[in-house]
N, C-alpha and C positions, 0 to 999 in steps of 0.2 A: 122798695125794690124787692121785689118775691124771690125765694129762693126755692126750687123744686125740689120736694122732699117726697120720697116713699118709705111706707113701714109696712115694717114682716113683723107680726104679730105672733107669740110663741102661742103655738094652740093649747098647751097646756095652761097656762097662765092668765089670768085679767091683769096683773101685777109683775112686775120682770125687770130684771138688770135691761140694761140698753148699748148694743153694738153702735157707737156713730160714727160713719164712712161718709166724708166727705171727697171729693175728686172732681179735676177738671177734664176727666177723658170718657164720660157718658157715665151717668149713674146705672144707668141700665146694663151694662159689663158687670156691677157688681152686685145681682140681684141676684144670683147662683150661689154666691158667697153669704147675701143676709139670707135668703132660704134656709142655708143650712145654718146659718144660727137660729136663727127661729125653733128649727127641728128640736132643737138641742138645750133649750128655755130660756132663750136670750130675744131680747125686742130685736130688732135691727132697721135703723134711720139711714136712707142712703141720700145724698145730694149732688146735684148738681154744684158748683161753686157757680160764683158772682159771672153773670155775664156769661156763660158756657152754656150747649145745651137748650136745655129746657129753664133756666134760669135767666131772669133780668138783671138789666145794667150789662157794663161793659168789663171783660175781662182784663184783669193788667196784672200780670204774674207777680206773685207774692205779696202785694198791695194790701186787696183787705182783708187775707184771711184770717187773722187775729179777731178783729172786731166782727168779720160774718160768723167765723165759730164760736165764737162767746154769745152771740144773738142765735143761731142755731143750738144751742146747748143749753141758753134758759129757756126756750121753746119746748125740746127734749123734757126739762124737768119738770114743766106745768104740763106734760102730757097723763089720761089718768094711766096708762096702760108703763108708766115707768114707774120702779118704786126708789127709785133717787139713788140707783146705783148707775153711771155711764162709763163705760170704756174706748174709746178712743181709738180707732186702727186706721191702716192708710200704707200704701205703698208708696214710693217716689215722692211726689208732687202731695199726693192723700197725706203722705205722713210728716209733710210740713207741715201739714193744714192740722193734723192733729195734734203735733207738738207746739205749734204757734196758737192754739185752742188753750191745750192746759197750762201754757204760761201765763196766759193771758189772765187767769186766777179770777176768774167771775161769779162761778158756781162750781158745786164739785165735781171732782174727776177720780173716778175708782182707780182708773190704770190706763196707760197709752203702750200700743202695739206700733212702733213704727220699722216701717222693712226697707231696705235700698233708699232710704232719705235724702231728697233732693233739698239739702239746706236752707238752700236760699240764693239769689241769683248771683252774688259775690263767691257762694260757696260750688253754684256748677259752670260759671263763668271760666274761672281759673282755678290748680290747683295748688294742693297744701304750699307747693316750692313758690307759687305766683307766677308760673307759668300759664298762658291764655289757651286754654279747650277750644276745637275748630269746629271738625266736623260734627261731632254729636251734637254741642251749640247751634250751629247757623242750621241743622236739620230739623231739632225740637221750633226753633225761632220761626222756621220760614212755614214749619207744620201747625203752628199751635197760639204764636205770637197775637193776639190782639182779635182773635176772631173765635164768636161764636160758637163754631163748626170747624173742623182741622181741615186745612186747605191737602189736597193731594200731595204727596213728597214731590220736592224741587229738584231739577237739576241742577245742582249748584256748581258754579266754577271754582273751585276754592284755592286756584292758584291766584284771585282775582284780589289786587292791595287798592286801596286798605281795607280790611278785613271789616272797617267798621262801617263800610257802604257795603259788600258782600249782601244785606240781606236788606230789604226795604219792605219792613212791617214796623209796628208800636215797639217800642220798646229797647229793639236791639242796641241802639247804639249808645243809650243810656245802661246800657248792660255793663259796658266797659268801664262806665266811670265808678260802681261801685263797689264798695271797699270786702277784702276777700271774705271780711269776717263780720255778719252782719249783727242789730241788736238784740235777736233772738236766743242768740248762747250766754249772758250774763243771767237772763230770766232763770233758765233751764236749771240753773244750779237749788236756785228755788223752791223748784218741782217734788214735791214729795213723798209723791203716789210711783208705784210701783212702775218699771218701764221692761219690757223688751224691745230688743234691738237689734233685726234680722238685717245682714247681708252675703253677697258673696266673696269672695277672694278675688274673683273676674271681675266683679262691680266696680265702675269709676268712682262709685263715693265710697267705696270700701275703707278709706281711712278716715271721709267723717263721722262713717256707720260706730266705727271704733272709736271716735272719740266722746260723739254725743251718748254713748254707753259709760264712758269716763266722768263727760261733766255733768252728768243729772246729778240732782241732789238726791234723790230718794232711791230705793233697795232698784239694783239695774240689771237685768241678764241679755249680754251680749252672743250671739249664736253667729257667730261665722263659714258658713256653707261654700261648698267647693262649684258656686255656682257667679251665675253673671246677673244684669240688672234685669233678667224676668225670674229669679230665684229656681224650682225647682220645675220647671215648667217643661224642659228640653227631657229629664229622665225624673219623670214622676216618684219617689219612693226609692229613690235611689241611694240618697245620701241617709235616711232616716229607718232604715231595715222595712222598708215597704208603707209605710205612712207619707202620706202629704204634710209639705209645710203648715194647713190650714189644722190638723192636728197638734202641732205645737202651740199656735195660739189661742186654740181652745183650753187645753190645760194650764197655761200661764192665765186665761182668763178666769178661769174655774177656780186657782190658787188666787187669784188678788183678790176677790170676792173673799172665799175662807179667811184671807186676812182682814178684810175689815171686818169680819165679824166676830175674828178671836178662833174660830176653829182650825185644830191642826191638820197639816194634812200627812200629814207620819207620824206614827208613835216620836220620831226621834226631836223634832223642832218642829215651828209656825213654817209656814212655807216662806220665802220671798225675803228674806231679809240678806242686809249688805248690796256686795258687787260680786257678780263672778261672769267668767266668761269662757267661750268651748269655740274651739273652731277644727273645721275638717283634716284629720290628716290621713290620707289613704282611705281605709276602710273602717276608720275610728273615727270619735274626736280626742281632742287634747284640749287641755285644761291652758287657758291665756299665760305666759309665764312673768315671774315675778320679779325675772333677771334678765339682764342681755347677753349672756351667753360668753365665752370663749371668745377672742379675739383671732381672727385667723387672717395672717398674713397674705397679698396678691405678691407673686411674680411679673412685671412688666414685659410684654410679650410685643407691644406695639405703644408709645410712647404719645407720639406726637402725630396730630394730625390736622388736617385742615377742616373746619365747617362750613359749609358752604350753603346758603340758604338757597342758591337758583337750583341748587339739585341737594334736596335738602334729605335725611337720613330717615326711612321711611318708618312707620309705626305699623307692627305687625298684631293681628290678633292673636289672645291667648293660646291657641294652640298649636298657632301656626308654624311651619316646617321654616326655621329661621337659615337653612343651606342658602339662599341663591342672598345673601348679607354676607355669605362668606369671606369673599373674593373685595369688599368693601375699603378702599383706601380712609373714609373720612369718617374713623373712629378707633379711639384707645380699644388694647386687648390685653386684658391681665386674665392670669389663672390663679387656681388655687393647688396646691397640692392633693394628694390622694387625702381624703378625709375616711375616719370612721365608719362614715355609715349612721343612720337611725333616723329621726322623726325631728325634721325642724317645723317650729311654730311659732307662730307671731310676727315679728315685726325683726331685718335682719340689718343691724346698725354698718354703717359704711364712713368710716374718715376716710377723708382725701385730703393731698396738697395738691394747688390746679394753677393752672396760669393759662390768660389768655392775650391777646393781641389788639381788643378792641374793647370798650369801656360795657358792652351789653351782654349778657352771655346766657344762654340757655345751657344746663347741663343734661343731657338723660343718661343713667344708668342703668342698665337690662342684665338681670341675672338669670343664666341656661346653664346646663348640665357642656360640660367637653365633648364628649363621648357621643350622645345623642341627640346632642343640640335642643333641649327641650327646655322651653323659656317658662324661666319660675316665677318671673315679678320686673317688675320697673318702676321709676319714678323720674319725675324731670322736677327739674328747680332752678330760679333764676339768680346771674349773682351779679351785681353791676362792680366790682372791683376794678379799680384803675388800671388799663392796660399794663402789660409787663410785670403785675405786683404776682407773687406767688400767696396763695389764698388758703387756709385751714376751712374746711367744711367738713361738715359731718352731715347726714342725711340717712332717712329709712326705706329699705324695702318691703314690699309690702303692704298691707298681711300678707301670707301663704302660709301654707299647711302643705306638708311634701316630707315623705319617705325614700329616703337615699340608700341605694347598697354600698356597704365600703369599697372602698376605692374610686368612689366615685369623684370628680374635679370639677369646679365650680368655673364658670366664665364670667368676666362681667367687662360688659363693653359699655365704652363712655363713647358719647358722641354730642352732637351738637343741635342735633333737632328730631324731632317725632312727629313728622306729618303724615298722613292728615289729622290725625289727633291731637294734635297738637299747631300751634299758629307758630309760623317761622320767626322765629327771633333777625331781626336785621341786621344787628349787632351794630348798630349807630348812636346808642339811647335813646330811641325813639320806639315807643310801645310798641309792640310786634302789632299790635290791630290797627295802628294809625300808620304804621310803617309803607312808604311805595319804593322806598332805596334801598338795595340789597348789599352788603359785603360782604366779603369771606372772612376769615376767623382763624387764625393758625391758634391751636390749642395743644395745652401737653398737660400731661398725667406725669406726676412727680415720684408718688406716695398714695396706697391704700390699702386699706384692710377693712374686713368685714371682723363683726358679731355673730356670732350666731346660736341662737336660740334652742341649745337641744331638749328636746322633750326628755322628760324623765316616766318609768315607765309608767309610774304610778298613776299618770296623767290621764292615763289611755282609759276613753270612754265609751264604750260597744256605741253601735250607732243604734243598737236596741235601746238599750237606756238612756239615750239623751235627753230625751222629753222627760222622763224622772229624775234625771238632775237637774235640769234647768229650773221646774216647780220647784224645786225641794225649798 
């Protein structure tokens, strides 16, 4: 079964490290990308994946990429024009294929660049809480599911139950049966070649971007950007004091190299050794912190309320003007008091006491500013407790990266659904995707309080220097 591969050959070079991009959304999109490694004396291999494209057989998402990149990768190394150095990069979908490559431990791998990581289909199916992803699911599925060539975007009904008919391509409805966490994260621990791990704070995989930066085994630098799942692409040079992202992976590549070969890259140490991690806050970064912060008590402002899946709680984008939710009977409202002020980062811890009325329950939590209504973060998670029991949960927002003036008050409203974003909980125990029965949901908010993360100053990283922290 062929796989289509093209190589950008460093003109300087007969001999050369080696870029290998794999992707199932046109290799030909990422010849602009191996050009300019090439420029810069790296090989670069781009592919089509199995069945996509320009490539034989039939695609079936996250299937064979393990075993075609491990067969692409000893190809790579009997080629004369590589000198047995490969590095690994990949965005989304690419950077499973390149993280499921170097688990897979067939031949060597210098280092893996993976950005906005599409896990694996357990991992963009539903998330971290096991709540079921709607709309960007059934739109990748109905665009890309089982075909060649990506079919035009659908009009999709996505008030349409069960969710698990909504899409009739390969694939989908085997999507739901598996499990959130798939075999590829025990390997990963493994891994002992150097890793970065781009994503954004907007990004739906933003918290598995943060954790596969956790569970690698070998030296990992996690880079958290104040962007969404196409990275720096909406403001070029923005986050980075005038640099593209495609300049950070160049120097994380340039450094894993120097380490295998023993040279330093600063008088002061080897470059790449350990864990560290930076994420955007304002016009800085800030350094991942090593504590969860201050405990900050909620005021119950709205208690109790109904969820109702026929008119379910909608899910708004990041930066959307959260006013016309105002006026909303069917969601919890707690504040905070006037806070400090300064630089919160990472991840912001939340206990609850909860109680609901039906054995199934979706929670989401959206944290915005009082004052200007400006939404910092969310998360939903699912809890099957036995109707009428009052419930101890704990749960994370986040990441973000956000600068607060003092006095400013935090909101955080509980509700019972985030559609379209999210697939309606029925609340019957019967999986939201297989669910055609709807009921309502009386819920109450007992008890909460947030964590929270304050950055210390010393944290604070020019967005000039990031890239010379990151290598160091």
């Amino acid at each position: 079964m062929p796989l289509a591969a093209t190589v950008f050959r460093s003109p300087e070079r007969e001999r050369s490290p080696v870029v290998l991009l794999r992707s199932p959304y046109d290799q030909r999109l990422n010849h602009a990308e191996a050009r300019s490694w090439a420029n810069r004396g790296f090989a670069c291999v781009t592919v089509d994946t199995r069945g996509r494209f320009a490539s034989g057989g039939q695609f079936r998402p996250y299937v064979h990429e393990a075993s075609d990149g491990a067969a692409v990768l000893d190809w790579v190394h009997a080629q004369d024009f590589c000198d047995g150095r490969v590095i690994l990069t990949g965005a989304s979908y690419g950077a499973y294929c390149a993280l499921a490559t170097a688990a897979a431990g067939t031949a060597p791998v210098t280092a893996v660049i993976a950005a906005v990581p599409a896990m694996g289909p357990g991992e963009t199916a539903r998330d971290p809480g096991g709540a079921a992803r709607l709309a960007c699911r059934a739109g990748w599925w109905s665009e890309h599911g089982g075909t060649a060539q990506p079919r035009p975007p659908a009009q999709l009904d996505l008030t349409h139950l069960p969710v698990r008919d909504l899409v009739d391509q390969p694939g989908w409805s085997d999507l739901w049966s598996t499990p959130r966490r798939g075999a590829l994260w025990p390997a990963l621990r493994d891994c002992q070649v150097p890793l970065l791990a781009v994503g954004g704070v907007h990004d739906p995989f933003a918290a598995d971007t943060a954790e596969l930066a956790a569970t690698w085994g070998g030296p990992s630098r996690l880079v958290l950007g104040p962007w969404g799942h196409l990275l720096d692409a909406h403001a070029p040079g923005a986050a980075l004091a005038g640099k593209r992202i495609g300049a950070l992976y160049l120097a994380f590549a340039q450094a894993a190299l120097a380490n295998l070969t023993g040279a330093p890259t600063s008088a002061a140490r080897p470059a790449l050794t350990g864990a560290a991690a930076w994420i955007a806050t304002g016009d800085h970064w800030s350094r991942w912190p090593a504590d969860t912060g201050p405990a900050c008590p909620l005021s119950v402002v709205r208690g109790v309320f109904t969820a109702d899946p026929a008119h379910p709680f909608p899910s708004r984008e990041p930066a959307a003007d959260l006013a016309p939710d105002a006026n909303r009977p069917d969601r919890a409202l707690l504040h905070s008091a006037p806070l400090p002020g300064g630089v919160l980062r990472g991840r912001i811890g939340v206990r609850l006491r909860l109680r609901a009325d039906t054995p199934d329950n979706d929670w989401l939590l959206r944290l915005s500013t009082v004052d200007d209504q400006r939404q910092l973060a969310h998360t939903i998670f699912r809890d099957t407790t036995p109707p009428g029991h009052p419930v101890e949960r704990t749960a994370e927002l986040g990441p973000l990266g956000v600068e607060l003036p003092p006095g400013t008050r935090l909101r955080l409203e509980i509700a019972g659904h985030h559609w379209p974003r999210h697939a309606r909980n029925p609340h019957t125990g019967v999986d939201p995707v297989d669910a055609v029965e709807l009921h309502p949901s009386r819920r109450e908010v007992l008890h909460a309080e947030l964590t929270l993360p304050w950055a210390a100053a010393a944290d604070a990283v020019p967005a000039a220097n990031l890239i010379e922290e990151v290598v160091r």
